[in-house]
Steps between C-alpha positions, in 0.01 A plus 500: 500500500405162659471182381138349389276415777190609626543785730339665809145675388640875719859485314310471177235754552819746613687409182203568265448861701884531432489416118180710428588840732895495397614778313861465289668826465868533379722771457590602215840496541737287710602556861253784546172493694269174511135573563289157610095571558462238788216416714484638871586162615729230372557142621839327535632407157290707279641651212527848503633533136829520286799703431685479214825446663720463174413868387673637785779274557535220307798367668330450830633224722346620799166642584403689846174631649466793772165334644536186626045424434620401125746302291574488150605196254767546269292601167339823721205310630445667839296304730304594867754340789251578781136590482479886367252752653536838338374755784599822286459548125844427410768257661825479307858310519799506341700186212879508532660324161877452587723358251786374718744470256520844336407607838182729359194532651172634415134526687145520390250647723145306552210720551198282630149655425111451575331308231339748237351340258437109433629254254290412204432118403577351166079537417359817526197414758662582863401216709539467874824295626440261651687228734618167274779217525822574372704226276821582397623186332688227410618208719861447431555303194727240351669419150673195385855470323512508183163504474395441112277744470277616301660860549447734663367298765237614703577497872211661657324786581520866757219663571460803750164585686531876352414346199147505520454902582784611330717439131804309688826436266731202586894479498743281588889515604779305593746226379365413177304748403734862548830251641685257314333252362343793345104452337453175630192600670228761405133588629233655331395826670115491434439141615806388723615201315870376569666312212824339450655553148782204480621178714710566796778294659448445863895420552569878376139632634298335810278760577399873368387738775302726282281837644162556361394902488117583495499867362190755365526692200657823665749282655357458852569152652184387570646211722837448675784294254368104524839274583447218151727198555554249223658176586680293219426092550758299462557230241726231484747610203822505657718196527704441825914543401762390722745779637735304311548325189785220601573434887861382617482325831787292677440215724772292742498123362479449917141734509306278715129458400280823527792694436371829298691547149313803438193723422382590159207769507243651251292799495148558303429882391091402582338636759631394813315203752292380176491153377659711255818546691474157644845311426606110533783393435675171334803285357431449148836327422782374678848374320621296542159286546574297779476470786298771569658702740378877585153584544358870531217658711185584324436797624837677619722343227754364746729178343619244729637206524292159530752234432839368609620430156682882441840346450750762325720166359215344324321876361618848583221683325121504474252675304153597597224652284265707719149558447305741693115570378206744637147394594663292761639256197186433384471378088405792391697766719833664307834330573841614395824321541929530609799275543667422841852341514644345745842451554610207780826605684740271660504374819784305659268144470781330359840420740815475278652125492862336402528320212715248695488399914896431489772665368874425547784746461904458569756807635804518600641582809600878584262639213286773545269708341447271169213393346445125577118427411189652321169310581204607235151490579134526408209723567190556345451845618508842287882524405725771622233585778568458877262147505768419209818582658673229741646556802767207598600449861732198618304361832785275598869455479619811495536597813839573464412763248716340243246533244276769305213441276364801321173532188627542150258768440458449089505089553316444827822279593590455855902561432712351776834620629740441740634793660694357851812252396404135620771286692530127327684376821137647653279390290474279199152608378231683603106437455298825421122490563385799241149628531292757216230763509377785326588873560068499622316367739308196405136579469271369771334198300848395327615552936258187515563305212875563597588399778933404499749727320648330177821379631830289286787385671868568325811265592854739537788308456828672589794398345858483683812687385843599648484742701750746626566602918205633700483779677201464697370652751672836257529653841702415769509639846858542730506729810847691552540748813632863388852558575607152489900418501582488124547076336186449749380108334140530439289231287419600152250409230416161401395362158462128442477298142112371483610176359692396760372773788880542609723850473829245413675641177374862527686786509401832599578878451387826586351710261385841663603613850431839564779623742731200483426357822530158461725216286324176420678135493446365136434141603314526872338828412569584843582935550733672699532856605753713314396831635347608836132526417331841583130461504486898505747544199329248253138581569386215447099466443327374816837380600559299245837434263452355190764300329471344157639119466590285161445136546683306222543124436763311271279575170487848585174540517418726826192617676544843719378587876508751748655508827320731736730585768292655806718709680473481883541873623710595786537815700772664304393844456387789747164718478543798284367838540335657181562867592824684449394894475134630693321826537300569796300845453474642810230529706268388244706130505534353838687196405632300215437121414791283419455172345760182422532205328687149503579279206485203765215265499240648727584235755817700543358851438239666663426635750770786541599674738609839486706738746733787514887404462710636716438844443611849685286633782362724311358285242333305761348795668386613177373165326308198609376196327184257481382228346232528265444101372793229407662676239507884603521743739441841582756749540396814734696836635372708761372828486813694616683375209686750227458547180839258330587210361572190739675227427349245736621077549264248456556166611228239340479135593308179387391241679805319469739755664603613189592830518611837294523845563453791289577923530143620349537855446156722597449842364298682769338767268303782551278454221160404402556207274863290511524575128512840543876451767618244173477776298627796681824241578547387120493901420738568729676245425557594105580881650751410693674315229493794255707713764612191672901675390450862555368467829796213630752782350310786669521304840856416544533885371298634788678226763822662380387859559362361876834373551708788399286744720555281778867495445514881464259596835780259687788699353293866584424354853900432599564840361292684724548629867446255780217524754604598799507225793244620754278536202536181347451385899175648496377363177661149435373342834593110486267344717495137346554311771334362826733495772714842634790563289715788338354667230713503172472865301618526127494849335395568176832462365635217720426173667583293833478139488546268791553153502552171633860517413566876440597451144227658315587811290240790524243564269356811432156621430330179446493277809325615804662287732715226586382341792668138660156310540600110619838477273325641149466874381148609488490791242182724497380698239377873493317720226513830502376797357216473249482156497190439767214243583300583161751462241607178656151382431496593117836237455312216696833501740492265799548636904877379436564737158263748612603586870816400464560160514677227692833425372657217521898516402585135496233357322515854256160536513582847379862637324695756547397696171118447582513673820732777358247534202190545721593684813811752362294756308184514760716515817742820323191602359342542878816614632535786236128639599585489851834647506349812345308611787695797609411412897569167430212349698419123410153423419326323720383235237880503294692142482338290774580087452265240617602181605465154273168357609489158328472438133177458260300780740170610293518871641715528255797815445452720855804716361439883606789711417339803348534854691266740686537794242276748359570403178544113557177432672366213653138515262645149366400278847129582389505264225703215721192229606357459856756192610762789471365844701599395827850475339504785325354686793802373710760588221399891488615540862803399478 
């Protein structure tokens, strides 16, 4: 279907050849075969016929074709999409009808045919086609709102070209005809006339896009659906409204001129960029009257400001009638109207003032923190708003800070106070200088007009009165060196009277003195010492001793001070070391820090120095110290050292000289962590007291049984047959001296002694020999038996108690009863075992004596006294260290 218009004389003649040699054929029922009789060749956009898509699916939302030469509308019109040449008979294709929703889906198949028999006119002569202009009409078309009719209206008229061969129905669709507004148009199908059957609103409807259908009797569409738009024209019966019905602005008083108060707006429901729609705007009304102040924009509705008179004091409100009209406020355009107030706030324009410039006030002497004046004044501003509130500040006089002037904040009054004591004898009276404001900022016009603060000027006069002593200044400074001789005179605090600014007539005391350290003269006020003063005892803060005084004159009226005593330190005490008990875990600790302190002023502490006392060879092999900064040091061993506790001296000393020593004791632990040696100690500790009883009685028990054995092996020994004397020759060699002299023998069961002066009784069995070295007896001791190199290593012995050691009888290094003790049972012992032998042959390693070799040596016990027997074997020099084979070696040859 096109729109009316001539057309081009070959599309025409093809159209007329289509209409006359078309064939409709249908099936008679849905989705099954569709035959169309068709011509051998089709143009583009021919219409091959229609399917009646609603039989076979009526819920259809989407339609499909298999051959891409044709295309079909949605009421089954199927149309030519490429020019059509049937070579064969028969060409056919395929309609999918989907409904996408239920998903179903149906097909029809399309069977295209040779034209078999041609379609009769309307008149029963058959004519010739022939070629002839098509006109498919009408021009788009127009209606106006609320048009008065006479109804139904006619609009105009649709014709179709097929019209003049063939009986052509028309139909129309679309909103207002099968959509809401329903039946407002309707066309007659034998002519084509479109009426209109009531008025229509163009602010509900503008336009109606109607579709115009051109149909033959049998349903064929004898043109393609005609596109029918009806425009509604608009007329001018809406009135403009404002968005609002009563505007509420607010303005500063301060606005300068152009300042925008607001923007009122208005909307017309007529169509749009029409005279119609076009708005002015206006001021009706303004109250008050005068002056007129605001104006508004006639075409955006903005209010401003146009005059300076917009002073809250004199009005704070204004109302404005609006007007706002279409037709660009011509006469007879529509107009509608709405209220705008205005409300003016506050600016600080008006600086507070005094009611008076001078004010004059009287207070006595010594008050403080009364009430003496309230000054009231006036300001035009909003009240109870910060241009409203004052804010007082006294510009001169007080400079002192005897006075205080603070806002009453329900009167506005500026409330002055005096809050420091004024001094007649100082000052008589005093001139204040007092200055207001408000809690704002003065607006930037008022800043003009404004130019000095309001300022009054109030006249204090102090009144005199009897006053009682002074203590002033409260605290008073005296310097006293620590350790000064007790009754030391030192000056003490001073008060005067302020009338006559002398101390005569006043008596003093001491209130509070913290370690009773000084008395104070009641009528100099002068102190003396009554104790030593210790700076270190009292702790004073930052060296300072504060005394409390009374001041009293003959009234008895008194004023108190403080005496602050700074106490001079001296050098009176020595550094002192922090540590008393450490734990070095060895080897994971190589040292241990020490650290010490000195109550002295640091003048006379730091830096210390720290060394060993004097301490014990070993302690200084062992130990050495460093210094690690003023106040510590570092305590190291060396790597030889045993596992024990040490106590260690350590002398520290300040700078001074001053100087203390102290016994640190030093766990050398063989632990991981020093907590873990604190805690093995404290647990034996709290064992041994539990048996701490038992085991004391159980040791004097077992000395006892020691002792009686000894006892009872001397008794057995006496008892028992004497060695003979070439065999006691042969074992008991004395060889203990340097130079040639006689030998001196003692058997087993007696003993030679020789002497200086021959007066020596014989002892048996325990001395080797007595042998006159340089006027003293040198006595040397011998182990025998069992008693060799290795067991004398297990008791930690020295050379002297393990080889037999150097005796010295006048000094008694040893007694009588230790020697006895030690050498009677291993000597009989020895002797026994020997005397056995039945050849009596000596061993060649049996009782051999080695001479003294000095004191302290590190080799250690070289005692060999065991014998060359099967069963007494000599397997025990294997586990004697390398320092002692050579020996050993020498000892096993006898």
């Amino acid at each position: 279907m096109d729109a009316a218009g001539p057309r081009s004389s070959l599309r025409g003649a093809l159209c007329s050849l289509l209409l006359t040699l078309m064939l409709f054929s249908f099936a008679c029922k849905a989705c099954k075969k569709v035959i169309f009789n068709i011509p051998s060749k089709l143009e583009a956009d021919k219409m091959v016929g229609r399917v009646n898509l609603k039989e076979c699916l009526r819920s259809a939302d989407l339609i499909q074709l298999s051959d891409p030469d044709f295309r079909v509308l949605d009421d089954g019109s199927v149309y030519t999409a490429n020019t059509i040449v049937l070579s064969d008979e028969k060409r056919s294709f395929t309609l999918w009808l989907s409904d996408t929703k239920k998903q179903t889906r149906k097909e029809i198949t399309v069977l295209l045919e040779h034209q078999k028999k041609v379609l009769r006119k309307r008149h029963t002569k058959e004519t010739v086609l022939r070629r002839s202009k098509r006109r498919w009409a009408p021009i788009p078309c127009s209606m106006q709102e609320n048009s008065l009719g006479p109804f139904p209206l006619f609009l105009q008229q649709v014709q179709s070209d097929a019209a003049q061969n063939y009986t052509v129905f028309y139909s129309i669709s679309g909103r207002g005809v099968d959509q809401e507004p329903l039946n407002l148009f309707f066309i007659e199908k034998d002519t084509g006339n479109l009426f209109c059957t009531r008025p229509v609103d163009r602010e509900e409807y503008d336009i109606f896009d109607l579709i115009a259908y051109a149909s033959t009797a049998d349903g064929y569409s004898a043109d393609l659906p005609l596109p029918l738009p009806i425009r509604v024209e608009d007329e001018n019966d809406n009135h403009p409204l404002f968005t609002e019905q009563i505007y509420n602005f607010e303005v500063p008083e301060s606005s300068k001129l152009g300042t925008t108060v607001g923007v009122v707006c208005a909307t017309d429901r007529d169509e749009p960029d029409t005279m119609h729609t076009r708005l002015k705007y206006s001021i009706l009304e303004q109250t008050p009257r005068s002056p007129g102040i605001f104006s508004v924009h006639p075409k955006t509705g903005v209010i401003t400001i146009v005059s300076n008179y917009l002073d809250r004091e004199v009005v704070d409100k204004y109302k404005l009638i609006m007007k706002v009209q279409d037709m660009d406020g011509q006469f007879f355009g529509l107009m509608s109207t709405s209220t705008c107030l205005i409300t003016v706030k506050d600016s600080n324009d008006n600086a507070p003032a005094f009611k008076e410039n001078t004010y004059e006030v009287s207070v006595e002497e010594n008050a403080f923190n009364v009430e003496i004046l309230r000054i009231p004044i006036e300001d035009k501003d909003l009240i109870n708003t910060a241009n409203w509130r004052a804010n007082f500040t006294i510009l001169k006089g007080n400079e002192n800070g005897h006075f205080k002037i603070s806002t009453d904040k329900k009167t506005n009054e500026g409330v002055l106070c005096v809050v420091k004591p004024l001094n007649y004898e100082e000052n008589h009276q005093v001139i204040l200088e007092i200055g207001v404001g408000n809690e704002a900022p003065f607006s930037r016009d008022s800043a003009l007009r404004t130019t000095t603060m309001n300022r009054a000027l109030v006249t204090v006069h102090v009144r005199d009165q009897d006053e009682g002593p002074e203590c002033n200044p409260a605290a008073q400074y005296v310097r006293i060196k620590e350790n000064s001789v007790v009754g030391s005179n030192i000056n003490g605090y001073k008060a005067y009277d302020p009338e006559t600014k002398s101390s005569n007539g006043l008596r003093y005391k001491k209130l509070h003195d913290p370690e009773g350290w000084i008395t104070i003269d009641e009528i100099s006020g002068s102190i003396k010492t009554s104790k030593i003063l210790d700076r270190e005892a009292a702790i004073p803060r930052n060296n300072l001793y504060n005394i409390t005084v009374l001041a009293t004159d003959k009234d008895g009226r008194s004023c108190t001070g403080t005496l602050v005593v700074n106490v001079e330190d001296v050098n009176d005490n020595a550094p002192k070391i922090l540590q008393d008990y450490l734990v070095i875990c060895k080897p994971k600790m190589g040292y241990t820090d020490i650290s010490a302190v000195d109550p002295d002023e640091p003048i006379h502490g730091a830096p210390f120095y720290f060394s060993l006392a004097n301490t014990s060879p070993e302690i200084n092999k062992i130990w050495t110290l460093s210094k690690i900064n003023d106040t510590a040091a570092r305590l190291t061993y060396q790597k030889n050292a045993d596992f024990q506790e040490y106590n260690i001296p350590i002398t520290v000393k300040d700078r001074a000289g001053q100087s203390a020593t102290k016994t640190l004791r030093v766990n050398l632990c063989d632990c991981t962590y020093p907590s873990q040696c604190v805690v093995a100690k404290r647990s034996a500790g709290a064992s041994l007291g539990k048996w701490a009883i038992l085991a004391i009685l159980l040791g004097i028990a077992l000395l006892f049984s020691v002792l009686l054995t000894l006892v009872c092996g001397v008794v057995g020994a006496k008892k028992k047959k004497g060695f003979p004397e070439d065999l006691a020759q042969q074992n008991l060699i004395i060889s203990n001296t340097e130079a040639p002299g006689d030998d001196k023998v003692c058997s087993g069961n007696e003993f030679m002694t020789q002497t200086v002066n021959n007066s020596s009784q014989g002892l048996c069995g325990t001395m080797g020999s007595g042998v006159k070295n340089g006027g003293q007896e040198i006595i040397e001791m011998v182990k025998g038996g069992h008693q060799t190199l290795e067991s004398c290593r297990g008791h930690h012995h020295t050379l002297d108690s393990c080889r037999g050691g150097h005796v010295e009888m006048d000094n008694s290094r040893y007694t009588y009863s230790e020697w006895h003790n030690f050498t009677q049972p291993r000597l009989h012992e020895k002797l026994h075992l020997c005397n056995q032998n039945e050849d009596h042959i000596p061993s060649q390693d049996y009782i051999l004596t080695y001479n003294y070799e000095g004191r302290g040596s590190p080799a250690g016990s070289v005692g060999c006294c065991s014998e060359k027997q099967e069963e007494d074997g000599l397997d025990f020099l294997n586990n004697l260290e390398a320092k002692f084979t050579s020996l050993a070696e020498t000892c096993t040859k006898g």
